[in-house]
DRENNUKOL-450827 format. One record per residue (C-alpha): residue number from 1; z, y, x. Coordinates in steps of 0.001 Angstrom, whole numbers, always signed. Each point is the difference from the previous one (the first is absolute). Last residue first. Example, Ala and Ser with C-alpha at 12.3 -4.5 7.8 and 13.67 -1.06 7.14 Angstrom:
REM DRENNUKOL-450827
[2,[+7140,-1060,+13670]] [1,[+660,-3440,-1370]] 
This chain:
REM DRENNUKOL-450827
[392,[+62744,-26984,+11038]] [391,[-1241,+3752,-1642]] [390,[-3070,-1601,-1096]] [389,[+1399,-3461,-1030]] [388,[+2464,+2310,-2424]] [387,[-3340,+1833,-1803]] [386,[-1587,-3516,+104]] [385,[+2714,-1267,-2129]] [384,[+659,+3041,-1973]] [383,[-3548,-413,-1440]] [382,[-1461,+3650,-866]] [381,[-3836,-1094,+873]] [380,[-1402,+3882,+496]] [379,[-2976,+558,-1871]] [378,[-2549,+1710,+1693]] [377,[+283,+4172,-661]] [376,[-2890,+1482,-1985]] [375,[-947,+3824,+537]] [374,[-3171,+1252,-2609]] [373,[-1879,+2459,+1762]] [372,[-2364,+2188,-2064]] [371,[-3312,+713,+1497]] [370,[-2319,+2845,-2032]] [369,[-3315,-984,-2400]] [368,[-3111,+2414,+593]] [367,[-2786,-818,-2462]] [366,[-3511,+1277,+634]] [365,[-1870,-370,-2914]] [364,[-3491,-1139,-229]] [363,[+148,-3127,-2610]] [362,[-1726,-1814,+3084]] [361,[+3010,-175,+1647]] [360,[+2562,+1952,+1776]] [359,[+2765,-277,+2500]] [358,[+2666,+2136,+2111]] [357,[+3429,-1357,+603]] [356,[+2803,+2473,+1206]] [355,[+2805,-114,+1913]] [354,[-1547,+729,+3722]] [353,[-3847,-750,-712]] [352,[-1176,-3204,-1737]] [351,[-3705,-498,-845]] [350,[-1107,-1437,-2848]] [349,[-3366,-2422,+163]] [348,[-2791,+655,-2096]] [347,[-1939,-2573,-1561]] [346,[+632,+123,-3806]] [345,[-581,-1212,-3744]] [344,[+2789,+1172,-2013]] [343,[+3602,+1139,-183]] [342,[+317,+3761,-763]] [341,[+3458,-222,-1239]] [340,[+1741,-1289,+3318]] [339,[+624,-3742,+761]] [338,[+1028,-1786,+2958]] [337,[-584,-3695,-584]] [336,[+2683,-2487,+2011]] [335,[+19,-2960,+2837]] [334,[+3231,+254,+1733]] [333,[-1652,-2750,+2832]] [332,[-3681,-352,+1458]] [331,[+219,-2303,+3737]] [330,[-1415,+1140,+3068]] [329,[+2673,-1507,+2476]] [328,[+2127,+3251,-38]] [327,[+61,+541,-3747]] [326,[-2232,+2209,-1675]] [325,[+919,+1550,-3141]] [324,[-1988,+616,-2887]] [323,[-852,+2621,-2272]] [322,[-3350,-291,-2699]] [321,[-732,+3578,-1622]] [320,[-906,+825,-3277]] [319,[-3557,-1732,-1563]] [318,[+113,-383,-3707]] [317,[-3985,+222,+151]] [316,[-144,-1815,+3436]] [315,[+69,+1087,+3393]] [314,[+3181,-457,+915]] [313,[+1023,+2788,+2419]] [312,[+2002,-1818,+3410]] [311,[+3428,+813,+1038]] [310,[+911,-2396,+3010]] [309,[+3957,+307,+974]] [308,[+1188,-79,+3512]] [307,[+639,+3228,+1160]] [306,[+1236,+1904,-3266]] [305,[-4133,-53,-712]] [304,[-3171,-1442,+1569]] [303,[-2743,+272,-1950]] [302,[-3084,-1406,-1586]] [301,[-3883,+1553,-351]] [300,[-2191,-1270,-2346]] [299,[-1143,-3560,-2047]] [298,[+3556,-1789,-1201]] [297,[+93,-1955,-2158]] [296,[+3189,-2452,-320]] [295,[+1541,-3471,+1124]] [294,[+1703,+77,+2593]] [293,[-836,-2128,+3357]] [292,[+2205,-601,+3270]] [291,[-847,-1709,+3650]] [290,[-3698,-23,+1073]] [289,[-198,-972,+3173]] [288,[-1798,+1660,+2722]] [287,[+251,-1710,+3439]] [286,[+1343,+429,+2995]] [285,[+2699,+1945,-1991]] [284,[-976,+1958,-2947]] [283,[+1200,+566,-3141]] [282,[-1606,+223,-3617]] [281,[+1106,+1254,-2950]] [280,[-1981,-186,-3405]] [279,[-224,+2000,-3308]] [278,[-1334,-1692,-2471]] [277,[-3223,-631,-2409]] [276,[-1915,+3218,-26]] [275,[+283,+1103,+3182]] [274,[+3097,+547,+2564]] [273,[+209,-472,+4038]] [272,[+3481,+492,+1896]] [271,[+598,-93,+3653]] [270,[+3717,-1223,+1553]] [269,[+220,+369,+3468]] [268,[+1086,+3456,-67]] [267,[-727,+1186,-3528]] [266,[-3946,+577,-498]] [265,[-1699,+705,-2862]] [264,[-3172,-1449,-1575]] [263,[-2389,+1903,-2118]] [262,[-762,-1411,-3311]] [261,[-2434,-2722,-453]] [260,[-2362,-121,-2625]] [259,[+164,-3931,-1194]] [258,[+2683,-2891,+1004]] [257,[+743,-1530,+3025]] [256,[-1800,-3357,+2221]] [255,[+2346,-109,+2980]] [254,[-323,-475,+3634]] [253,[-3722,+948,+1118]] [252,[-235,-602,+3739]] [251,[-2476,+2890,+1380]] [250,[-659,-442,+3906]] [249,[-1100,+2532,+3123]] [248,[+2436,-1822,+2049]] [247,[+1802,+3570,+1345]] [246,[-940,+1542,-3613]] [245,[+2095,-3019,-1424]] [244,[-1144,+1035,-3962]] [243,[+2774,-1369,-2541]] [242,[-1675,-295,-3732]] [241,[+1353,+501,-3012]] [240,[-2337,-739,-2815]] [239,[-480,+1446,-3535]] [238,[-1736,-975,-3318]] [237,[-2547,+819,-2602]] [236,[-3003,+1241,+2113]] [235,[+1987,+246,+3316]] [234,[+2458,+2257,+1440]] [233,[+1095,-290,+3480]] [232,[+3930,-52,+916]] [231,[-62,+605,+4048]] [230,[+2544,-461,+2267]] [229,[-1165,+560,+3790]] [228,[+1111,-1553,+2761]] [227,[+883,+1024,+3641]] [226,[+3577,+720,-723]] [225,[+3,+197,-3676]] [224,[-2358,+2958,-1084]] [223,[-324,+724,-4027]] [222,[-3448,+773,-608]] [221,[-898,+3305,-1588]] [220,[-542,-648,-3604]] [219,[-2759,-876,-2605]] [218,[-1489,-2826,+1873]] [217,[-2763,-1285,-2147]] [216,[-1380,-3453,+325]] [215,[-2024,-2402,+1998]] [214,[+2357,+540,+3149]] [213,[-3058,+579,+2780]] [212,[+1677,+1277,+2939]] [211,[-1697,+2913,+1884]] [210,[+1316,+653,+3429]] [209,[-577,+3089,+2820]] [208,[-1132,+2856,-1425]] [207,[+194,+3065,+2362]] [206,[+1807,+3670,-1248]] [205,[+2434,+236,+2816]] [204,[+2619,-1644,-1643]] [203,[-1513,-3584,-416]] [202,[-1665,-333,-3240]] [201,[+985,-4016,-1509]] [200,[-1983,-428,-3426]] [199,[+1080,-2519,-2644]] [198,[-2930,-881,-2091]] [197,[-294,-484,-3599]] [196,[-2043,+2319,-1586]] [195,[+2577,+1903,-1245]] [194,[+1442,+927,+3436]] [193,[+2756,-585,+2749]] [192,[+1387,+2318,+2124]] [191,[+1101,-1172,+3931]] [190,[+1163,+2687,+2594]] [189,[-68,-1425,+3519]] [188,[+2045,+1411,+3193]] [187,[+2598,-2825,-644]] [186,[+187,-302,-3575]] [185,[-680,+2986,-2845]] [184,[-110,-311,-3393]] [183,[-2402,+1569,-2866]] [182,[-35,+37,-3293]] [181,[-2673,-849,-2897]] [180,[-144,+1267,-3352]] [179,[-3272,-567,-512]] [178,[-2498,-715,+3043]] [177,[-4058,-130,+1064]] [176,[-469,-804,+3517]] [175,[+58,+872,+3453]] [174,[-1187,+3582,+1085]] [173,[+2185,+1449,+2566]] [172,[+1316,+3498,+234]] [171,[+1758,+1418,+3540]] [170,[+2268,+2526,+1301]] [169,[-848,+2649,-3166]] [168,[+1922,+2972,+201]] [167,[+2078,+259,-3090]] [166,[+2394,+3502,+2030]] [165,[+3268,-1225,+1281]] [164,[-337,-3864,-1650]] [163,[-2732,-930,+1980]] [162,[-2362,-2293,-2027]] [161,[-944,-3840,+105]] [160,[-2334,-1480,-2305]] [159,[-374,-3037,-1123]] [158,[-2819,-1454,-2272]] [157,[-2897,-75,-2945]] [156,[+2453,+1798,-2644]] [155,[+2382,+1274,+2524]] [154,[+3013,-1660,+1618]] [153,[+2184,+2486,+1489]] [152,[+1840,+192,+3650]] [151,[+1962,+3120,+267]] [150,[+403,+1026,+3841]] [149,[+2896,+1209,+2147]] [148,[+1698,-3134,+251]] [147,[-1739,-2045,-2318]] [146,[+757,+839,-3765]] [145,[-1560,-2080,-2327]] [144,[-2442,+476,-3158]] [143,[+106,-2283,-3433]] [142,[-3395,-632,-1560]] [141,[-1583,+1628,-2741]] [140,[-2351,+2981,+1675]] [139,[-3295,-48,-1443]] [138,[-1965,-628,-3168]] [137,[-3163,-934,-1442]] [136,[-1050,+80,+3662]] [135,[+2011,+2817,+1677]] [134,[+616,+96,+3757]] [133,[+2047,+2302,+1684]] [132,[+1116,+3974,-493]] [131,[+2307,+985,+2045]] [130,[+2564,+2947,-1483]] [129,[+2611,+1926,+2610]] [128,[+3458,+1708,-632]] [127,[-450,+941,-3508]] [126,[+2169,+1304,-2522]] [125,[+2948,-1988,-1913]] [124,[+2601,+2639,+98]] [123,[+3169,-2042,+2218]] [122,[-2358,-3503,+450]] [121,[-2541,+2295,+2492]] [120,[-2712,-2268,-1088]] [119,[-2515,-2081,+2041]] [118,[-3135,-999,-1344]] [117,[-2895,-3136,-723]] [116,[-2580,+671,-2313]] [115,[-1962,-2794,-525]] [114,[-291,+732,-4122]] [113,[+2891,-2762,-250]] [112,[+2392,+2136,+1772]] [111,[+1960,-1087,+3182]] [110,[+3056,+2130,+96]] [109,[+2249,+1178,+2952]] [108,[+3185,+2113,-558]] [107,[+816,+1317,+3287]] [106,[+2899,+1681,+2211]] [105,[-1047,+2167,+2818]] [104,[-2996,-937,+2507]] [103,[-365,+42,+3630]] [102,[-2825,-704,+2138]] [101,[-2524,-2546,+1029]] [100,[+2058,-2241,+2442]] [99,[+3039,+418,-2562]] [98,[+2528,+2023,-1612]] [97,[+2217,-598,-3037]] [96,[+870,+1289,-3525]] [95,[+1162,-3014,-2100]] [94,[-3069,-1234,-2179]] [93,[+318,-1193,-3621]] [92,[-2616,-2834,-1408]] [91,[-1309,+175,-3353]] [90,[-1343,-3494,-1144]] [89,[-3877,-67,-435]] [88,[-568,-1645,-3197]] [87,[-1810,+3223,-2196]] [86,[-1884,-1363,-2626]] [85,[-4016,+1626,-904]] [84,[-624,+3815,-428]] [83,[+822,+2159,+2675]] [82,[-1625,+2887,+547]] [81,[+2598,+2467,-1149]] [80,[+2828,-1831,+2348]] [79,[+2990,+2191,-1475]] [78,[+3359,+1135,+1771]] [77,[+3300,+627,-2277]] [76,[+2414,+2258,+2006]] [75,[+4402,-68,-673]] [74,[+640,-1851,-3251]] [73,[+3734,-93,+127]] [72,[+1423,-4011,-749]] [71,[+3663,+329,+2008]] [70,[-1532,-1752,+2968]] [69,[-2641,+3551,+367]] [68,[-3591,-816,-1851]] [67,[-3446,-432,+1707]] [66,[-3159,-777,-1762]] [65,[-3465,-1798,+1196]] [64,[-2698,+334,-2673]] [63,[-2214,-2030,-1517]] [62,[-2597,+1552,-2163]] [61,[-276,+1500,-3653]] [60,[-3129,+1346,-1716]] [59,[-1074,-2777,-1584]] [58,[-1714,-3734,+1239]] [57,[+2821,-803,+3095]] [56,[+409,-3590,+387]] [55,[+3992,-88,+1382]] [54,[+2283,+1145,+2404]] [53,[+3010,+2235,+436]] [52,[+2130,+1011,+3414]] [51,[+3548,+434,+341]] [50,[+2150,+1886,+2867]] [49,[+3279,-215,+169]] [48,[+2513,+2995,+1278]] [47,[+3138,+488,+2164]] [46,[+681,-3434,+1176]] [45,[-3550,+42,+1263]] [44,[-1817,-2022,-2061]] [43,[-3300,-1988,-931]] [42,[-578,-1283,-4095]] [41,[-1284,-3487,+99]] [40,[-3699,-548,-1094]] [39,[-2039,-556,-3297]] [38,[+1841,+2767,-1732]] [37,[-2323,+267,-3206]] [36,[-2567,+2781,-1634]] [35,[+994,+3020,-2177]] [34,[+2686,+205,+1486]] [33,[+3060,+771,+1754]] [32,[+2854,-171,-3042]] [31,[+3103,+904,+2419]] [30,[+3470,-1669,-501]] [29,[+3095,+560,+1145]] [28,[+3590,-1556,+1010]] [27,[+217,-3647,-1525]] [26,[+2401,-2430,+1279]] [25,[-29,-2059,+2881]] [24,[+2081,-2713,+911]] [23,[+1108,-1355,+3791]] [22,[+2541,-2975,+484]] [21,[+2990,+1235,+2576]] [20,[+1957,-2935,+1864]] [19,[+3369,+723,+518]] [18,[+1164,-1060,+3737]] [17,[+3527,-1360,-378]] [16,[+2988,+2676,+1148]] [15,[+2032,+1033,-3445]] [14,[-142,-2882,-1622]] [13,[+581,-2047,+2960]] [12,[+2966,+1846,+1422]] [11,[+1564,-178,-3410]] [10,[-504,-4016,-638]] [9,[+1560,+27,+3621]] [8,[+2978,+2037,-789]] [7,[+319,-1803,-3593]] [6,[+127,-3676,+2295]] [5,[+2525,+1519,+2522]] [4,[+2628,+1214,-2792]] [3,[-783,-3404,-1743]] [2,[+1179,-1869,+3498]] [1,[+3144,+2572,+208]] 
């Protein structure tokens, strides 16, 4: 009877513990988008992803922005004839909404490097509305955000702030000169930082309210922690991460990083910074601690993917992908190289949509790779004493 109860229990648990499910992806397509590089993640809509190419345009050919169905169907190629220097402006994809100044359907915004700024339909790639801004060598390179009914975008010399129904401009301010710059928004006050090394606070009607002096380059929107900003400032051979109290009005520099900084990412109270030496985790409580370090390099856009995992391009010549997970307390574990044929210098993050993993480097093909779930069951301890202590 006691071994009858100990196999009915071993049973029960076999059939009844939690299996845990470890994610793989395999190749499903491929799409050779040059000439020129993917610089920036691929956007999508579950149904499509859209791609756009840079690079320093001398011949005939330009950068385009292309759109292909999830099973790897070219569906409208759009071309930015004027453009000749690198496109950095991520791709940002609009639901269709209403607001204050109107309504608009959905949207496929791109900053161009000539200054143009426009809205596409993302079904057939036509226009919606263009803005032209600033150009001074070059223009747009920064990363735009949605506010409400409004699209906030960093020019060459600025912000700007446009109504999404129809481009209207609702305000432009001149600051200073920028690269690759983003912009965040705290309170009522949208801060973008510059290459000349100040960190600019524009409140949203258009008025300037703080300059910080960082002696660097910020080339990314701020990351906001309660009423501080995180900041990761390049320098002439080196990096520093800074914490700005915007309530205090002080800078408190907390670690001395490596070269060309990437662009952080955010998982919730866990941010991540890469560059050329490492990448690094920091968390923040009352105070900003730094908590993890890896060593790689790491100078573009990162990733999250499967919830918890950082993917990040190396940007070296055998480049491929860097994954890590995150535990809860900030930490790097499962530490691994995701490689594809086309491995090589990069800084574009992928972009996960449903089952499928979108990414690209600058080799200039879009690769699509599909999820495969492997199942793994915890191993069941099969003692018959513990089985008979169960059961009493």
């Amino acid at each position: 009877m006691r071994r009858s109860l100990i196999f009915f229990v071993g049973l029960f648990l076999f059939f009844f513990t939690p299996y845990a499910s470890a994610a793989t992806w395999s190749p499903a397509w491929e799409q050779d988008v040059g000439p020129g590089y993917i610089t920036t993640s691929p956007v999508s809509d579950g149904e499509h992803v859209y791609v756009r190419t840079s690079g320093f345009w001398t011949g005939e050919e330009r950068p385009e922005v292309k759109a292909f169905t999830h099973e790897g169907v070219p569906k409208w190629t759009r071309v930015s004839p004027t453009t000749v220097q690198h496109d950095m402006s991520p791709l940002l994809l609009v639901e269709a909404g209403n607001g204050a100044c109107g309504q608009w359907p959905e949207l496929l915004l791109v900053g161009w490097a000539n200054g143009d700024f426009t809205a596409l339909h993302p079904s057939n790639g036509t226009l919606v509305w263009q803005v032209n801004t600033t150009v001074k060598a070059w223009g747009i390179t920064g990363a735009s955000m949605i506010d409400a009914d409004n699209v906030v975008v960093p020019t060459r010399d600025g912000l700007m702030q446009l109504c999404l129904a129809n481009g209207q401009i609702n305000f432009e301010v001149q600051l200073s000169y920028a690269w690759r710059n983003g912009v965040a928004k705290q309170g009522e006050t949208y801060w973008v930082g510059s290459e000349t090394g100040t960190l600019w606070g524009v409140h949203s009607n258009g008025t300037v309210t703080s300059s910080v002096n960082l002696s660097g380059a910020l080339r990314h929107a701020p990351l906001v922690v309660d009423h501080r900003l995180l900041l990761h400032v390049q320098e002439a051979a080196s990096s520093s991460l800074y914490v700005y109290n915007t309530t205090a009005a002080s800078l408190e520099r907390i670690a001395k990083l490596g070269g060309s900084p990437a662009v952080p990412l955010q998982l919730d109270q866990t941010f991540v910074f890469g560059d050329s030496q490492s990448l690094t985790t920091v968390r923040c409580g009352q105070q900003c601690l730094i908590v993890d370090s890896l060593p790689t390099w790491v100078n573009g856009e990162m990733a999250i993917v499967s919830g918890n995992q950082v993917f990040a391009p190396v940007n070296t010549l055998e480049g491929g992908w860097l994954t890590a997970q995150l535990n809860e307390t900030g930490e790097f574990a499962n530490v691994e190289q995701f490689r594809t044929p086309y491995d090589g210098y990069g800084t574009s993050a992928p972009i996960e949509a449903s089952s499928m993993l979108y990414l690209g480097n600058d080799a200039g093909v879009l690769m699509a790779f599909e999820r495969e779930e492997t199942m793994m069951q915890p191993e069941i301890e099969a003692s018959g004493f513990e089985g008979a202590a169960l059961l009493g």
